[in-house]
N, C-alpha and C positions, 0 to 999 in steps of 0.2 A: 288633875289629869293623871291617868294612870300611868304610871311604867315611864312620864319622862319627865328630865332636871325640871332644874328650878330656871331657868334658863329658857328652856326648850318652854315650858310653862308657860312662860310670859309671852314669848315670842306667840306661840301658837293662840293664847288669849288674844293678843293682840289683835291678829290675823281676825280670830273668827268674831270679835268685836266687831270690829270695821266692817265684816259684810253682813251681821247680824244688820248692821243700824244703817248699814246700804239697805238690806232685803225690807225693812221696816220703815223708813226712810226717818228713821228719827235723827234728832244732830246732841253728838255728846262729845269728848273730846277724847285725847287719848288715854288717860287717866282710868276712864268709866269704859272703854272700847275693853282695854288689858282686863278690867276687874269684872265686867261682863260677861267677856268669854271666858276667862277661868271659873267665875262662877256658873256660869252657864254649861260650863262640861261637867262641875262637881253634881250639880242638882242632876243634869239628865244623866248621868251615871247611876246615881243614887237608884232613881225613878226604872230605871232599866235594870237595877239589880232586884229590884224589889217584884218586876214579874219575869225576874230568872236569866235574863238574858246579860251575858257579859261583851261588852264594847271592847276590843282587842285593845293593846296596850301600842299601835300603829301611828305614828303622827296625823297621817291622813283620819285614820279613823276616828280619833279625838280630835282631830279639827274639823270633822264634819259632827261627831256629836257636841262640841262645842259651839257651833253655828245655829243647831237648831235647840238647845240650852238656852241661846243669848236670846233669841228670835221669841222664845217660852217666854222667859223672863220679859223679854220687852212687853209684851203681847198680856202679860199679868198685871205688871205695872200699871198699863194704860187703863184693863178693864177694873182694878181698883180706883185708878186717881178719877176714873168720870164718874163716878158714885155721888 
C-alpha cells in the first residue's frame, strides 16, 4: 500500500480482508483476510498504474482500493478453481 507503515499495512489489510470476504461471502481466517487485502491493494495498484491512474497515498483511499483488490482476487480464485 502506498505512503503507509508497515503497521498501518496490516491493519488496513486486515480491514479490507474481512469485508472483501463479507462482500464475497467467502470464510478465511485472519491470517488470509491480512494477506488478501494487502495483496489485494498491491495488484489493484499495479493494474491502476498501468492505465495511468494513481490511487492517492490516503488510508481511506487504499482501503477502498484494497477491498476491491481482495474482492478481484477472490473473484479470480474461484473462476480458476471451478475449471
Amino acid at each position: 500500500m502506498t505512503g503507509l507503515g508497515w503497521i498501518m499495512t496490516i491493519i488496513i489489510g486486515g480491514i479490507a480482508g474481512f469485508i472483501a470476504e463479507k462482500i464475497m461471502k467467502a470464510d478465511m481466517g485472519l491470517l488470509a483476510n491480512i494477506g488478501l487485502g494487502i495483496l489485494g491493494a498491491v495488484v489493484l495498484n499495479f493494474l491502476l498504474s498501468l492505465l495511468g491512474v494513481f490511487a492517492g497515498g490516503g488510508i481511506i483511499v487504499q482501503g477502498i482500493v484494497a477491498v476491491i483488490g481482495a474482492c478481484l482476487l477472490i473473484w479470480v480464485y474461484r473462476a480458476i478453481k471451478s475449471r
